[in-house]
FIDREN-533306 format. One line per field, with one value per atom (N, C-alpha, C): residue in three letters; atom name; x, y, z. Coordinates in nm, 2 decimals. Each point is the difference from the previous one (the first is absolute). Layout:
BEGIN
residuo = (ALA,...)
atomo = (CA,...)
east = (X,...)
north = (Y,...)
up = (Z,...)
***
This chain:
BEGIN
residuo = (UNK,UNK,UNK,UNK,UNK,UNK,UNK,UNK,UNK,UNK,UNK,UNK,UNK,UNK,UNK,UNK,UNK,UNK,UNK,UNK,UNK,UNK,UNK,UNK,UNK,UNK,UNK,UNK,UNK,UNK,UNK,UNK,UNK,UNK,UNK,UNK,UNK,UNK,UNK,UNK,UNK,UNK,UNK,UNK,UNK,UNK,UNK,UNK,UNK,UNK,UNK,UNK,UNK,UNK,UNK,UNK,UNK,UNK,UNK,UNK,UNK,UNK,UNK,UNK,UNK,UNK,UNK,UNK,UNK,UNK,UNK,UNK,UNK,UNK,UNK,UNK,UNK,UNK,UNK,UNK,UNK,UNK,UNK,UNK,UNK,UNK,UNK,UNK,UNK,UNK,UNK,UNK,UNK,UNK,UNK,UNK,UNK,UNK,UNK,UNK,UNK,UNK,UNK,UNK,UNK,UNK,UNK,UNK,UNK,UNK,UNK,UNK,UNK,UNK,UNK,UNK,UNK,UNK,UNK,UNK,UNK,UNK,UNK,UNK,UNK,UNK,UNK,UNK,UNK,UNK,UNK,UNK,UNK,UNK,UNK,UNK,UNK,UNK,UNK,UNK,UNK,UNK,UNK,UNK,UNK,UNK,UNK,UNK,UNK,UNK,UNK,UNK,UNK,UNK,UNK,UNK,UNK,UNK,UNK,UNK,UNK,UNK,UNK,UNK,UNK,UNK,UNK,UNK,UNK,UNK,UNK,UNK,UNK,UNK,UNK,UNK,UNK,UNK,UNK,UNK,UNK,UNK,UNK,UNK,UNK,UNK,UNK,UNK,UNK,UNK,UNK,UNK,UNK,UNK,UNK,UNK,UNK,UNK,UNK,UNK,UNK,UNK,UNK,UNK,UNK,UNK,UNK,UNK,UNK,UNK,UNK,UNK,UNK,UNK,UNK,UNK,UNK,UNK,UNK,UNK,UNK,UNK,UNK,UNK,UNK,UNK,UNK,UNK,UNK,UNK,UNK,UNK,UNK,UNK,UNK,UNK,UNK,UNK,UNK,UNK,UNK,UNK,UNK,UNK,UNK,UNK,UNK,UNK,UNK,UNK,UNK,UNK,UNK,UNK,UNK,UNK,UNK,UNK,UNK,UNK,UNK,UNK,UNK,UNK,UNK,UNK,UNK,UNK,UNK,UNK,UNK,UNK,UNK,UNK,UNK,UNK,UNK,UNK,UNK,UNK,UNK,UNK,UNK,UNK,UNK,UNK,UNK,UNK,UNK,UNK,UNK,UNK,UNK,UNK,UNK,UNK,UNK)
atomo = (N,CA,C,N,CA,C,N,CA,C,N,CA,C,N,CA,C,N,CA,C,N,CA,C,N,CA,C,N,CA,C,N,CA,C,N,CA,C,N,CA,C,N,CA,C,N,CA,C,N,CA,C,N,CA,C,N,CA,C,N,CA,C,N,CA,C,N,CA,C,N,CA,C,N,CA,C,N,CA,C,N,CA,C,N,CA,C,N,CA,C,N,CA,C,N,CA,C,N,CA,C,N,CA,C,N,CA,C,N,CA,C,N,CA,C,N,CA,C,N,CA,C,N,CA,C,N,CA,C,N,CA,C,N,CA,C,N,CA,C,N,CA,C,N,CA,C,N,CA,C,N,CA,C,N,CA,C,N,CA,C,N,CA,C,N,CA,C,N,CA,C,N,CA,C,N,CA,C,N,CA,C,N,CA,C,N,CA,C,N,CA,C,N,CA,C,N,CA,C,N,CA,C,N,CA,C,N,CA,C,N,CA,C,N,CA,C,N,CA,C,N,CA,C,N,CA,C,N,CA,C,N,CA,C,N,CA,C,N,CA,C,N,CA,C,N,CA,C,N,CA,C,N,CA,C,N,CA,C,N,CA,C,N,CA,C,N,CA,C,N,CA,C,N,CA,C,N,CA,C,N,CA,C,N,CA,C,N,CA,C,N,CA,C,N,CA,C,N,CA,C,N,CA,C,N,CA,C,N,CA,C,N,CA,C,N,CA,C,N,CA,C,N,CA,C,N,CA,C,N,CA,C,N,CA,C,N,CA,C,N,CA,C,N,CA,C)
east = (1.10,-0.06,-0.15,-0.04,-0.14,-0.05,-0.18,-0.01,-0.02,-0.07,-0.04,0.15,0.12,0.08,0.05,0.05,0.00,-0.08,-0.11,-0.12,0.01,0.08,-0.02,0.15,0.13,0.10,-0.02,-0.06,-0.05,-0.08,-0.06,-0.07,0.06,0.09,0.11,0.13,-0.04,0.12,-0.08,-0.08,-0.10,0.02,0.00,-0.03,0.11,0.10,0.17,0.04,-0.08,0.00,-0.05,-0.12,-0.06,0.04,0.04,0.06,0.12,0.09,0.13,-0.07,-0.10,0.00,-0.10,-0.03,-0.09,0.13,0.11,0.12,0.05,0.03,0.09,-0.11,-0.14,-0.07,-0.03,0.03,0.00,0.10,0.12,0.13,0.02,-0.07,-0.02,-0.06,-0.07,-0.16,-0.08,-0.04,-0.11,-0.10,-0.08,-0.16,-0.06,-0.10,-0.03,-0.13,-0.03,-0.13,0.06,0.14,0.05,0.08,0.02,0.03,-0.09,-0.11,-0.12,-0.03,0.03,0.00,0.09,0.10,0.09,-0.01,-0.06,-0.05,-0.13,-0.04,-0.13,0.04,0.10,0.06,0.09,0.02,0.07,-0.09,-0.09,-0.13,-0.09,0.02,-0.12,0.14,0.16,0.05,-0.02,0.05,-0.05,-0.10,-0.14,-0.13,-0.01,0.03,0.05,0.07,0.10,0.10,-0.12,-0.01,-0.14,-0.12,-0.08,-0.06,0.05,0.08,0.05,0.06,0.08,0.01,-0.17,-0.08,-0.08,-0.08,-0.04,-0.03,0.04,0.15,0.05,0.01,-0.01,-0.03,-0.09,-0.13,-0.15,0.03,0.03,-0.03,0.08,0.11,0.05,-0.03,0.15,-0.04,-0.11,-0.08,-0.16,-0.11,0.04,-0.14,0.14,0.12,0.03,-0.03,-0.03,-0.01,-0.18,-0.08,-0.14,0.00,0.08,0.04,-0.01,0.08,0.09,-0.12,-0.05,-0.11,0.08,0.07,0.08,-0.06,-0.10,-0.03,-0.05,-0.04,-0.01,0.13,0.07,0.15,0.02,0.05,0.07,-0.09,-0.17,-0.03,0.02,0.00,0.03,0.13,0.16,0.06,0.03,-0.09,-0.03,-0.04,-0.18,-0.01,0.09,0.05,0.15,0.06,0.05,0.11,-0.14,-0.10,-0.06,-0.03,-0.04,-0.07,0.18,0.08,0.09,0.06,-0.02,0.07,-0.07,-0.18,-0.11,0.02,0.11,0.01,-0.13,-0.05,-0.08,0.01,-0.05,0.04,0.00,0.06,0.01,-0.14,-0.03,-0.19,0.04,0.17,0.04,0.02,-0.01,0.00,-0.11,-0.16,-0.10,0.01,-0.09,0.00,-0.12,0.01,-0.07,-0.11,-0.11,-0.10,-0.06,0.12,-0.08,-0.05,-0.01,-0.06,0.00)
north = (1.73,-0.12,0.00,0.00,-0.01,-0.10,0.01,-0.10,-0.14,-0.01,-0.10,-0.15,0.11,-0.11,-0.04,0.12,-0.05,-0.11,-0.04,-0.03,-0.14,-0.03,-0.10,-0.05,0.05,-0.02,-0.12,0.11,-0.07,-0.17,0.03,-0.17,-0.09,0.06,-0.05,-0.12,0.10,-0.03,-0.11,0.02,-0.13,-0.13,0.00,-0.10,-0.06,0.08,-0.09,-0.07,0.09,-0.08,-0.14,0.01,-0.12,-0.07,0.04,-0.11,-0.08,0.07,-0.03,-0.10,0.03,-0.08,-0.13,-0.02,-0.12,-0.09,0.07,-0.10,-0.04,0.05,-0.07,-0.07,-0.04,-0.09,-0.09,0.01,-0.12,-0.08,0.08,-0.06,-0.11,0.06,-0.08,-0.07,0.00,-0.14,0.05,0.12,0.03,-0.06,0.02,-0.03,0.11,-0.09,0.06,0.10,-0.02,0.11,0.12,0.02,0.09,0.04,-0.06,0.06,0.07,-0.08,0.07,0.15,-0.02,0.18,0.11,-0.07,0.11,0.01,-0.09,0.02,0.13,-0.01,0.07,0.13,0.04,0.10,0.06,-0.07,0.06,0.02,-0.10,0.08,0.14,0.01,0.10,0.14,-0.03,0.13,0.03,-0.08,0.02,0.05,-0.01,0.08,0.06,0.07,0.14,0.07,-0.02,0.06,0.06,-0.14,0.02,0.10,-0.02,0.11,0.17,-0.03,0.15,0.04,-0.04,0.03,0.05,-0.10,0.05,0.06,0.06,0.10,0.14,0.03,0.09,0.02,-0.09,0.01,0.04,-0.06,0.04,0.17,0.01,0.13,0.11,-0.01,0.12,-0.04,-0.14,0.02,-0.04,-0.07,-0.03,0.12,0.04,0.17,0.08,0.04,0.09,-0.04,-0.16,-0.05,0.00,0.06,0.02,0.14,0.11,0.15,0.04,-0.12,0.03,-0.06,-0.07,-0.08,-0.19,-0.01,-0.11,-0.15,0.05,-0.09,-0.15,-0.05,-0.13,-0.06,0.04,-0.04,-0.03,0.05,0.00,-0.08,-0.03,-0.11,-0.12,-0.01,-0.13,-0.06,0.10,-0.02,-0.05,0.06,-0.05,-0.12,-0.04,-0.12,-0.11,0.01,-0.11,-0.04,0.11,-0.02,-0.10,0.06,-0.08,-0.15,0.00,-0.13,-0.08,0.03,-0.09,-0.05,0.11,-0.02,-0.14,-0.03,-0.04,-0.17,-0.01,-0.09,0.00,0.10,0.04,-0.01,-0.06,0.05,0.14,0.08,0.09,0.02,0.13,-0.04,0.04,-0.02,-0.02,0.08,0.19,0.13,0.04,-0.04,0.05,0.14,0.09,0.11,-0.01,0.08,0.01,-0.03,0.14,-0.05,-0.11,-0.14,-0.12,-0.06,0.05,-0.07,-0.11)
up = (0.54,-0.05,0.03,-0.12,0.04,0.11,0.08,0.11,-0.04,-0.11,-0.04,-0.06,-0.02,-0.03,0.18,0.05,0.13,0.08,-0.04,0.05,-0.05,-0.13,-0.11,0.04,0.03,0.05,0.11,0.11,0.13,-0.04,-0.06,-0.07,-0.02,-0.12,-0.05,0.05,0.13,0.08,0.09,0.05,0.06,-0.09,-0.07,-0.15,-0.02,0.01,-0.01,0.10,0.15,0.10,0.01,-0.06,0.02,-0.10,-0.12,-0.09,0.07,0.03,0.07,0.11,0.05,0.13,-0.05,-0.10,-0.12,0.00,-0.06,-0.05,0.11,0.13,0.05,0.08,0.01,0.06,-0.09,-0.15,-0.02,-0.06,0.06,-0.02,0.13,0.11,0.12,0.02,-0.07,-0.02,0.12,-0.01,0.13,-0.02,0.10,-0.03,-0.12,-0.13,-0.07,0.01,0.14,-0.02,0.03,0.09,0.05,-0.15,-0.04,-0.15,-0.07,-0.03,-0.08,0.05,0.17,0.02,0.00,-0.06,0.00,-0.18,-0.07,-0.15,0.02,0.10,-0.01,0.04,0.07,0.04,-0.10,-0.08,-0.14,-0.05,-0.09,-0.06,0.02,0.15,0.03,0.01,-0.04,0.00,-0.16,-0.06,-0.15,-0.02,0.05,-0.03,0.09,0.08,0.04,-0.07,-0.08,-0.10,-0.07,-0.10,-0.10,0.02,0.14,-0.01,0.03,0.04,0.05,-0.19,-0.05,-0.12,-0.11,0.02,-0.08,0.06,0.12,0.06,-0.06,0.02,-0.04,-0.14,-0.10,-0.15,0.00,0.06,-0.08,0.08,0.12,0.10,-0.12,-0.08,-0.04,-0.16,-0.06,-0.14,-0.09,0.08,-0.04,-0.03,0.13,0.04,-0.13,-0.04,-0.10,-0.13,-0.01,-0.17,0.01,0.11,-0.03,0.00,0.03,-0.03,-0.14,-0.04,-0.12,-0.12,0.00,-0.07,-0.05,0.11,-0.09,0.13,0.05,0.16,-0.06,-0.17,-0.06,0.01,-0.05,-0.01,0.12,0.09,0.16,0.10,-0.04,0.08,-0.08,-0.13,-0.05,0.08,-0.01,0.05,0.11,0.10,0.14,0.03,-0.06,-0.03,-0.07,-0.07,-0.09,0.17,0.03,0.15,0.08,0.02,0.13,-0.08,-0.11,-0.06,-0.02,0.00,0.01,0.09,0.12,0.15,0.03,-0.05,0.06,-0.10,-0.07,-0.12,-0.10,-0.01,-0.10,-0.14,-0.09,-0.13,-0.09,-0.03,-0.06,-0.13,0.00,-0.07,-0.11,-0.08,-0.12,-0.11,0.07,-0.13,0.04,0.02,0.02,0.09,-0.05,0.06,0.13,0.06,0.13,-0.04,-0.10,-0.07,-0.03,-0.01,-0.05,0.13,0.11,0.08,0.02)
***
């Protein structure tokens, strides 16, 4: 298994934790700031995921679609993922070019 899923597993697994442990604090009616951190504790495994994935995209199939001459395409792609992760609007077909 490559490291990176290992690495993204491990996150993963943080994240279910802290989800799991979101529901049953506010099935309990805890205090909500102690909730809000365990929201924050999930968010920050999810963007751990997130970077570690597009780390490893740009590090291998990014640098081969700039090998290959296809590196317009594959950062558009890239950007789409980040501009949506970010609730971004999508810049609609336009090619890189349009600036």
């Amino acid at each position: 298994m490559p490291e990176v899923c290992q690495h993204c597993g491990a996150a993963l697994a943080l994240g279910a934790i802290a989800c799991f442990r979101c529901g049953r604090m506010v099935e309990r009616e805890e205090y909500c700031m102690d909730i809000l951190q365990q929201t924050a504790a999930l968010r920050a495994a999810v963007d751990a995921v997130t970077l570690m994935l597009l780390e490893d995209h740009v590090a291998g199939c990014l640098t081969t679609a700039v090998r290959t001459g296809q590196a317009e395409v594959y950062t558009e792609e890239v950007m789409e993922v980040v501009r949506r992760s970010m609730g971004r609007p999508s810049r609609g077909g336009r090619s890189a070019s349009d600036g």
